[in-house]
C-alpha positions in Angstrom: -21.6 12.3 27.7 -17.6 12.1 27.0 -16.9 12.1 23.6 -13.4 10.3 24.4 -14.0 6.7 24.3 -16.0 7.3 21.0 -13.0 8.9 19.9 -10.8 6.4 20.6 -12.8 3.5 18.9 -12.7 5.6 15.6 -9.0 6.0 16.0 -8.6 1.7 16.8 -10.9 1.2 13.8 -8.9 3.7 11.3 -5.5 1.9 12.6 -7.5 -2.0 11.8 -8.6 -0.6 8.2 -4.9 1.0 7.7 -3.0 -2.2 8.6 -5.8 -4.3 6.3 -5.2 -0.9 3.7 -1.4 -2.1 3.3 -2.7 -5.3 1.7 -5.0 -4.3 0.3 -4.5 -1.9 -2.8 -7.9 0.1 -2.8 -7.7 1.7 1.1 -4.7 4.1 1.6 -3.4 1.9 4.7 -0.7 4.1 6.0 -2.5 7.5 5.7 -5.9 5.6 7.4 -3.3 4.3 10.1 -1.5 8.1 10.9 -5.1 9.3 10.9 -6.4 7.3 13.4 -3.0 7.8 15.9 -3.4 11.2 15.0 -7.3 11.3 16.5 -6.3 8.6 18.9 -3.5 11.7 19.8 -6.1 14.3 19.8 -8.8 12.6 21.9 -6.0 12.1 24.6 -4.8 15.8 24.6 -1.9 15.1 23.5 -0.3 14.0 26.8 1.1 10.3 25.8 1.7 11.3 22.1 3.5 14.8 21.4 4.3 16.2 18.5 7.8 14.4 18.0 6.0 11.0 17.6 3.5 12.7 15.6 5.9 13.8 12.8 7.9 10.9 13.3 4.5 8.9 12.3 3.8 11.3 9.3 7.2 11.0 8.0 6.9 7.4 7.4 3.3 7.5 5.9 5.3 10.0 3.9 7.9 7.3 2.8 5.8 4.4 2.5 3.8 6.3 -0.6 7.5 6.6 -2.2 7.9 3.3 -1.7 4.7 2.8 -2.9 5.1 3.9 -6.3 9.2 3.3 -6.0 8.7 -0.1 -5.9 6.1 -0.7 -8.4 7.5 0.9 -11.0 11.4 0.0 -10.1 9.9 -4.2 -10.3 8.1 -3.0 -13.6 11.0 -1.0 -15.6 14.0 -3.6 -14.4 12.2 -5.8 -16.9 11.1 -3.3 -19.5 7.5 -3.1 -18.9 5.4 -0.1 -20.8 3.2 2.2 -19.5 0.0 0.0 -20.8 1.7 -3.0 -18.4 1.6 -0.6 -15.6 -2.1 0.6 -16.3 -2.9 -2.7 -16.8 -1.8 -4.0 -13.1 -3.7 -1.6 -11.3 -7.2 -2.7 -13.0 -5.7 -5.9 -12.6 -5.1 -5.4 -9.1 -8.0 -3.9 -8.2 -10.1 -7.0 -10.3 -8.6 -9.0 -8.0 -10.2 -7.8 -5.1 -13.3 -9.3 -6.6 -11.9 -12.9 -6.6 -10.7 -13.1 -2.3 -6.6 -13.8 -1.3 -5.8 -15.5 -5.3 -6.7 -12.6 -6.5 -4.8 -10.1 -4.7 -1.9 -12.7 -6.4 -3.0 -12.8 -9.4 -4.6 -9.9 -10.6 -1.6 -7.4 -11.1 0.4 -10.3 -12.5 -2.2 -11.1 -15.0 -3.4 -6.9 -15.2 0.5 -6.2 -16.3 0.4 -9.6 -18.4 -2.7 -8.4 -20.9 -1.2 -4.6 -20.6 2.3 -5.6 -21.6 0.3 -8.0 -25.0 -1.8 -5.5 -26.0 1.3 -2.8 -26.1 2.8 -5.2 -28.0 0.4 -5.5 -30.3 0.0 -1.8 -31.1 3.7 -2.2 -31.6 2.9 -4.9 -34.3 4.6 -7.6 -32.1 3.7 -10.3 -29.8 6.2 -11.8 -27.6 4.6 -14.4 -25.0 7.8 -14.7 -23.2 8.6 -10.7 -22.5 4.8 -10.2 -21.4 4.8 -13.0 -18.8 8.7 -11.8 -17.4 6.7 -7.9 -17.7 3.8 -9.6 -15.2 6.2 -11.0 -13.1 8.3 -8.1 -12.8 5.8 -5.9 -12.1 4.0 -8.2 -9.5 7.4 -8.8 -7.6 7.4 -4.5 -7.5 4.2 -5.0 -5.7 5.1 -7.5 -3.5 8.0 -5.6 -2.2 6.2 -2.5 -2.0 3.8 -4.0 0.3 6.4 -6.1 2.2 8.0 -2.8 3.1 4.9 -0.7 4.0 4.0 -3.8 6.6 7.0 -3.2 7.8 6.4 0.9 7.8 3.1 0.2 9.4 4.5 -2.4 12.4 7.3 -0.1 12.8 4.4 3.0 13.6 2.2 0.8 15.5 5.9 0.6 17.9 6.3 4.0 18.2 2.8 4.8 19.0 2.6 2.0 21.6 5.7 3.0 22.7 5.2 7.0 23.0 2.1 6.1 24.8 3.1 3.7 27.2 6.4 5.4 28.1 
């Protein structure tokens, strides 16, 4: 039996849960999405896809977990969010994945929200006003972060459809 076709369903599966990954904060997308071009590379021998569009690929999963983290914490410290506001958008982030498409919105909004208050509070001060521009802040990081890595992962679906095709 050829192994081939079973390879290249696994590599089309790993690209679908990559491109979903980008949206969703608790699958690496881009990594899953080079690692599936990468076996759907492999299972073909490497005839369509050589080595140049394989580095080219990895170099920009490479740059979209800089801009991972870049943006999240460049939307976060432009409005003077502390490190609790930060912790508290990932668990707010990944809460959200319990509540559907509001609460990917929500959650690291209202995650960097309560981490920003209780900060505050340790500090011996509560400022309503600060904590909601922190959540904001912080959620806008995210948003552009992912914005851009949709944008990473469109441009590598491109180049893989294109290095294969020409």
């Amino acid at each position: 039996m050829d192994a081939q076709p079973i390879l290249y369903a696994i590599a089309a599966l790993l690209v679908i849960v990559g491109l979903l990954g980008t949206i969703l904060p608790a699958l690496p997308g881009l990594p899953l999405m080079f690692a599936g071009m990468l076996l759907g590379a492999w299972a073909g021998g490497f005839e369509h896809i050589g080595v140049g569009t394989i580095v080219a690929l990895g170099l920009l999963t490479a740059l979209s977990l800089v801009i991972d983290f870049w943006a999240t914490a460049l939307g976060a410290k432009r409005v003077g969010a502390s490190r609790t506001a930060l912790f508290g958008a990932v668990i707010g982030t990944f809460a959200g994945l319990f509540f559907g498409l509001p609460g990917l919105f929500a959650g690291p909004f209202v995650g960097a929200l309560v981490g920003e208050l209780v900060a505050q509070r340790r500090l011996g001060r509560q400022q309503l006003g600060h904590a909601t521009r922190v959540g904001f802040g912080t959620w806008l990081g995210i948003a552009l972060g992912t914005a851009l890595k949709l944008m990473l992962a469109f441009a590598m679906i491109g180049i893989f459809v294109l290095a294969w095709w020409l």
